[in-house]
C-alpha positions in Angstrom: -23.7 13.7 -4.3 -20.7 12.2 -2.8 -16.5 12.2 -3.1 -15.8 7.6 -3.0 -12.1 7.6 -2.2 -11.7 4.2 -3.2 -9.1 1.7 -2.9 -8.2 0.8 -6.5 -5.3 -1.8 -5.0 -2.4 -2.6 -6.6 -3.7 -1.7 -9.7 -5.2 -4.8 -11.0 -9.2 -4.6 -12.6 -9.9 -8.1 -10.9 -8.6 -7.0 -7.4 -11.1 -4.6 -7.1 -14.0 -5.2 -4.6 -17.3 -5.1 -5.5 -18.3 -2.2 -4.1 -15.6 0.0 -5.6 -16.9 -1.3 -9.1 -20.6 -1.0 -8.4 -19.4 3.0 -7.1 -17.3 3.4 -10.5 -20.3 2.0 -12.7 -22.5 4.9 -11.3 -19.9 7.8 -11.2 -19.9 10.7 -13.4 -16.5 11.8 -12.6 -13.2 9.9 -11.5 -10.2 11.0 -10.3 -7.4 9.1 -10.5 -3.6 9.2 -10.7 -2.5 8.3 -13.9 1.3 7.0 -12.5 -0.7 4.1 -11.0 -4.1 3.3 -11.9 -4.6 2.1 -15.7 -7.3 1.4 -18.6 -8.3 -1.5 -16.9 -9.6 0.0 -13.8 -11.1 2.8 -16.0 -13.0 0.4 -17.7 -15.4 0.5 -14.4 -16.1 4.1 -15.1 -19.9 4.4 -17.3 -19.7 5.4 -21.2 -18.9 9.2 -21.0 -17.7 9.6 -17.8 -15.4 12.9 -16.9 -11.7 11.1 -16.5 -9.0 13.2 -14.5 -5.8 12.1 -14.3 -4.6 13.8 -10.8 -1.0 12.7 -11.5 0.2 16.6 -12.1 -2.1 18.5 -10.0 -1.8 19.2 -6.6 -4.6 19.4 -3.6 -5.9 21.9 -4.1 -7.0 21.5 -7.9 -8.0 18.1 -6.8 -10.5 19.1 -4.1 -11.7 22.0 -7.1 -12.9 18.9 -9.5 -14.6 17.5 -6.6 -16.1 20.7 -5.1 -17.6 21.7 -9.0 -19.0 18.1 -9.1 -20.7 18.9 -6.2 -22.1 21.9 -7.0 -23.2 19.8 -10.3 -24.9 17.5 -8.0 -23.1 14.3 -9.8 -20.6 11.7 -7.7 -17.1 11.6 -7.5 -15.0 8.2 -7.6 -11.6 9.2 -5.7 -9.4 6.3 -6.6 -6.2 5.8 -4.3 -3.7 3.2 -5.2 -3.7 0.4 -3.3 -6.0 0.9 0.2 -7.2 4.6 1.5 -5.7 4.0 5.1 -1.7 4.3 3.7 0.0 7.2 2.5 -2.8 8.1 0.0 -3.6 11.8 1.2 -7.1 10.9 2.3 -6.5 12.9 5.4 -5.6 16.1 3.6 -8.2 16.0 0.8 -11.2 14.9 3.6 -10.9 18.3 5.6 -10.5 20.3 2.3 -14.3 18.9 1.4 -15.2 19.3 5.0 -14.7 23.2 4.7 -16.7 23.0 1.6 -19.1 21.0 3.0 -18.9 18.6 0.3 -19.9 14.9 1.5 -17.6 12.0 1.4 -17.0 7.9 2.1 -14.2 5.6 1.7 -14.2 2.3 0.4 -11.3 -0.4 1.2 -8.8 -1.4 -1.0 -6.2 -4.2 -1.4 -3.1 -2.6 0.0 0.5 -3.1 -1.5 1.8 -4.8 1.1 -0.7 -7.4 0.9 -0.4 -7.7 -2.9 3.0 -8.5 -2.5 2.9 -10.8 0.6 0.5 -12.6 -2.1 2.6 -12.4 -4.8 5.4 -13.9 -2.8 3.0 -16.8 -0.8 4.4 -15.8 2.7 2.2 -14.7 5.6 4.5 -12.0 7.3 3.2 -12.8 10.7 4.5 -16.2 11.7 4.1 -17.6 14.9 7.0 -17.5 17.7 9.3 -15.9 14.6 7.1 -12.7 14.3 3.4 -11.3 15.3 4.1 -7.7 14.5 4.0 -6.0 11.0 5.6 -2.8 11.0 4.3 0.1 7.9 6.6 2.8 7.0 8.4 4.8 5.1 11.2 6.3 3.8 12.0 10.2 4.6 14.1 12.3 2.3 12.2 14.8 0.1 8.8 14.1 1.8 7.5 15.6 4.9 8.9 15.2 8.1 8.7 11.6 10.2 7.8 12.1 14.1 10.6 12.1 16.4 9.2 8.8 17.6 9.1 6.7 14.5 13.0 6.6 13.3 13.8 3.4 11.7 16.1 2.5 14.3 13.5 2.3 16.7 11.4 0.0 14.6 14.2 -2.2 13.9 14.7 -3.1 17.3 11.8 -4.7 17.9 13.0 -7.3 14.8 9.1 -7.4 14.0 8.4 -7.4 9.9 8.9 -4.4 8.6 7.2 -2.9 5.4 9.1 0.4 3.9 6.8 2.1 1.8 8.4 5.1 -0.6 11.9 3.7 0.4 12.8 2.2 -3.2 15.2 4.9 -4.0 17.1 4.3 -0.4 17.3 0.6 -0.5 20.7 0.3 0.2 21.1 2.7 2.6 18.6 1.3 4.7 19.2 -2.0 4.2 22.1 -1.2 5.9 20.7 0.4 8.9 18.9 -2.4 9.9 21.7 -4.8 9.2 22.6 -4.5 13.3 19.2 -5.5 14.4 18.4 -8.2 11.6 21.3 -9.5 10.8 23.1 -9.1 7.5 21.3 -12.2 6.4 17.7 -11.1 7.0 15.9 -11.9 4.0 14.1 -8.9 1.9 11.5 -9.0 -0.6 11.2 -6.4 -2.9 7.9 -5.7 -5.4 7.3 -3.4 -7.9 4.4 -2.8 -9.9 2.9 -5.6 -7.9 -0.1 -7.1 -10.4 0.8 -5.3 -13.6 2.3 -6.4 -16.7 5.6 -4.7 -15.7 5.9 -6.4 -12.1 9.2 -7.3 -10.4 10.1 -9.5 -7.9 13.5 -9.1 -6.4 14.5 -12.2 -3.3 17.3 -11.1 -1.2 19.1 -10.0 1.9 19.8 -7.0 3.9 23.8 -7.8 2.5 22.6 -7.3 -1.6 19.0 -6.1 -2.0 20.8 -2.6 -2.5 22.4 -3.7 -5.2 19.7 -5.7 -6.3 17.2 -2.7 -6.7 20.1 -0.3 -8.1 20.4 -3.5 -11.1 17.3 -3.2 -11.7 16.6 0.5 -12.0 13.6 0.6 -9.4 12.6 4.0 -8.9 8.9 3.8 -8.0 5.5 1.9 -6.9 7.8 -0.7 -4.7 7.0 -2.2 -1.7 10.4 -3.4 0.5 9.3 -6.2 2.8 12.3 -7.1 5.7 12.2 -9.8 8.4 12.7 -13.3 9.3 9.1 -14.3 9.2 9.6 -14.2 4.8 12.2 -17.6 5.4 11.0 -19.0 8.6 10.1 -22.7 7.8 10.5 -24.2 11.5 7.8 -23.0 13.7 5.3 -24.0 16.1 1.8 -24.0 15.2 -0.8 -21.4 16.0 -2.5 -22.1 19.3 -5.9 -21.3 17.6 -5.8 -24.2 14.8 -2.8 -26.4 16.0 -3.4 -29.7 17.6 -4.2 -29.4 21.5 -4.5 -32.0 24.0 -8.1 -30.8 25.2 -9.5 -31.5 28.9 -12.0 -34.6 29.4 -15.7 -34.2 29.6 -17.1 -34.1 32.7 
């Protein structure tokens, strides 16, 4: 048997590859978290399958599931929200089943950030304006950030910046970066990106605080800042813009 930890993306049954759907057809048991992951996705899972919302239960009793389904000798379908590589606790659940000697694979999801560039129609690397996407997140109740990954050191560079698990600080970090950016840095804001309570909040470094406080926004939001999310003059990309090419010999 094997633990998938799939990508279930932003939530949405069609955004799902085909890989993670094949994988949920053939599963006996899924984990998911309930907060995230709806009766759409489930739909994937095969008539009978064991269904476990992880929402309330910590690591350990996560890895316990997986370890009894291995010594059942049936597969596990791990979904994460949006892609396995960001803030899903891959990490800390893969060297639990390594002690137990329980195998496991990953498969790629959409991740939130991408849904919401999409949702929005900008490409957050834009040439000249900004090549660099920043991923982050917020600190307050959550473990500790290394010393060399403070906000304010991101924020000088003036690349995008994605804040991940930041909703409930919006203003207050809006206003930390307000010195690098400029108080009139635009900010994108998505919630539930792909689900039939999304919300997309267009703004600035000046109001999105406010913006996200009017709106209640507590969770599953994605805060996109940076100039590449306006930027309309540009040059074009070396690779497919027009070049004056050299003569044939």
């Amino acid at each position: 048997m094997t633990v998938h930890f799939i990508g279930a993306g932003p939530g949405a049954a069609d955004l799902l590859t085909l890989r993670a759907v094949r994988i949920l057809s053939e599963s006996a048991v899924c984990l998911y978290a309930g907060t995230y992951i709806g009766g759409e996705v489930l739909a994937h899972c095969p008539d009978g399958a064991t269904l476990v919302d992880t929402a309330n239960l910590h690591l350990d009793e996560i890895v316990a599931h997986c370890v009894a389904a291995h010594e059942r000798g049936v597969d596990v379908a791990r979904l994460c929200s949006g892609d396995p590589s960001l803030y899903s606790a891959v990490a800390e659940q893969t060297r639990r089943l390594d002690r137990a000697g329980v195998p496991w694979d990953v498969t790629p999801g959409v991740p939130a950030y991408a849904a919401a560039a999409a949702l929005v129609g900008r490409e957050l690397t834009v040439p000249e304006v900004a090549q660099t996407v920043v991923l982050t997140r917020a600190q307050r109740d959550s473990t500790k950030m290394p010393d060399t990954e403070s906000l304010a050191h991101f924020a000088r560079s003036r690349a995008t910046l994605v804040l991940h698990l930041a909703i409930r600080r919006a203003r207050e970090l809006a206003a930390s970066l307000v010195d690098d950016y400029g108080a009139d840095c635009p900010v994108v804001v998505v919630a539930n990106a792909e689900q039939p309570d999304q919300q997309i909040l267009r703004g600035t470094l000046s109001d999105i605080g406010a913006q996200v406080e009017a709106a209640d926004l507590r969770q599953a939001a994605v805060i996109i800042v940076g100039w590449a999310l306006a930027a309309t003059e540009f040059a074009d990309s070396h690779l497919y813009g027009t070049r004056v090419r050299p003569p044939l010999a």
